[in-house]
C-alpha positions in Angstrom: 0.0 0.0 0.0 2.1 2.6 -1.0 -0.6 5.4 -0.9 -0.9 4.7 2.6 2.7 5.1 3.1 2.8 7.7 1.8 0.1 9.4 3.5 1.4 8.7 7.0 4.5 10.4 6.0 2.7 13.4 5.1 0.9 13.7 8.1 4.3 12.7 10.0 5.6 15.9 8.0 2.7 18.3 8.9 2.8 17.1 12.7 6.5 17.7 12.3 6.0 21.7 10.6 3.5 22.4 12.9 5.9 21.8 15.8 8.7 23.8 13.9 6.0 26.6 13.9 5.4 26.6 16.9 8.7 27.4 18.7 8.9 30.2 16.1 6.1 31.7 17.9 3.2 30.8 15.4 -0.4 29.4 16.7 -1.6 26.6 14.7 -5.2 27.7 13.5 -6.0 25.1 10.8 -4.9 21.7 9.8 -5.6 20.1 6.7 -8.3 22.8 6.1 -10.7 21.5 3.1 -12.2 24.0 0.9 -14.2 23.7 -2.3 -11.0 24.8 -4.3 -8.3 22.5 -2.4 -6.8 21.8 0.6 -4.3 24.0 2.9 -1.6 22.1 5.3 -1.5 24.2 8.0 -2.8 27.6 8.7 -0.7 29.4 11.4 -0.8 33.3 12.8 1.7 35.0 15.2 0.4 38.7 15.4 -1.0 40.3 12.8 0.2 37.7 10.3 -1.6 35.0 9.1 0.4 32.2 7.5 -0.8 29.7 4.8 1.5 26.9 4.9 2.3 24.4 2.0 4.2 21.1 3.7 6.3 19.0 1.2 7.6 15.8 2.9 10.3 13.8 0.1 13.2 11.8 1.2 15.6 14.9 0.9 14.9 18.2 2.0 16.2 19.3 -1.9 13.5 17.1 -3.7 11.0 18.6 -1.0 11.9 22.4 -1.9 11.6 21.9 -5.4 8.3 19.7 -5.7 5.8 23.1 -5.4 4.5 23.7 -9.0 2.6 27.2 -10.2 -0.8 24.6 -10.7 -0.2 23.9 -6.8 0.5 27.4 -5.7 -2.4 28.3 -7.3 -4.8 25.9 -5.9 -3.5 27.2 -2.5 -4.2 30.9 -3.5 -7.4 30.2 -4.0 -7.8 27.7 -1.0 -6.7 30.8 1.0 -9.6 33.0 -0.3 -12.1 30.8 0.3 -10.6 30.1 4.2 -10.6 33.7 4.4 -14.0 34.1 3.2 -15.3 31.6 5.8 -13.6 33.6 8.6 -13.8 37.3 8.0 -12.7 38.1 11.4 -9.3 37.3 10.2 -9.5 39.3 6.7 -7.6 42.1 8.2 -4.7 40.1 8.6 -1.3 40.3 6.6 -0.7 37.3 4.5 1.6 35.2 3.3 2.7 32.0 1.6 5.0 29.8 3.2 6.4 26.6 2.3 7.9 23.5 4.8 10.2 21.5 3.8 10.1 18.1 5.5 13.0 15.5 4.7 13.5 11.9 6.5 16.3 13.4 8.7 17.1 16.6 10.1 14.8 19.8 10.9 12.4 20.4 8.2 13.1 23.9 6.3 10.6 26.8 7.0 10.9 28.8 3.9 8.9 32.2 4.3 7.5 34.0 2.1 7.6 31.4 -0.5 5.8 32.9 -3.1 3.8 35.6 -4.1 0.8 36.3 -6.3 
């Protein structure tokens, strides 16, 4: 069942960003949030920032940085909107796009800012 492998490693990954988050000050507000247009990892704040999070979990930290695509990046735009529109309280935040990079050993890689739209 490699689907099922592979899916416990992802959540390993997520458990394993959210805890990197978390001693950088962030609060964990969402995990694997569904929407209509997609799913978000993790959705984190720390003052007036509000984080959406893309985790990539890959045998190397390397093949994890380079496996977001523009289609994905995208989908996660959009996922953010429709999070955004289903919590207006938080609409006033600053936002941002952040990517975790999760290999099998060592920390995983926060990479802020990851992309913009």
């Amino acid at each position: 069942m490699p689907g099922a492998a592979a899916a416990r490693e992802g959540r390993r990954g997520e458990r394993r960003a959210a805890w990197l988050l978390r001693l950088k000050g962030f609060r964990i507000l969402a995990r694997r949030h569904l929407t209509a247009a997609g799913e978000i990892d993790l959705v984190a704040r720390r003052g007036d920032l509000l984080v959406f999070v893309e985790v990539k979990t890959r045998a190397s930290r390397a093949e994890a940085l380079a496996s977001l695509g523009p289609v994905q990046r995208a989908r996660i735009a959009r996922a953010a909107a429709a999070f955004l529109q289903s919590r207006p309280a938080l609409a006033g935040l600053a936002c941002r796009f952040d990517l975790v990079a999760v290999g099998a050993r060592g920390w995983p890689v926060h990479i802020a800012d990851a992309w913009r739209l």
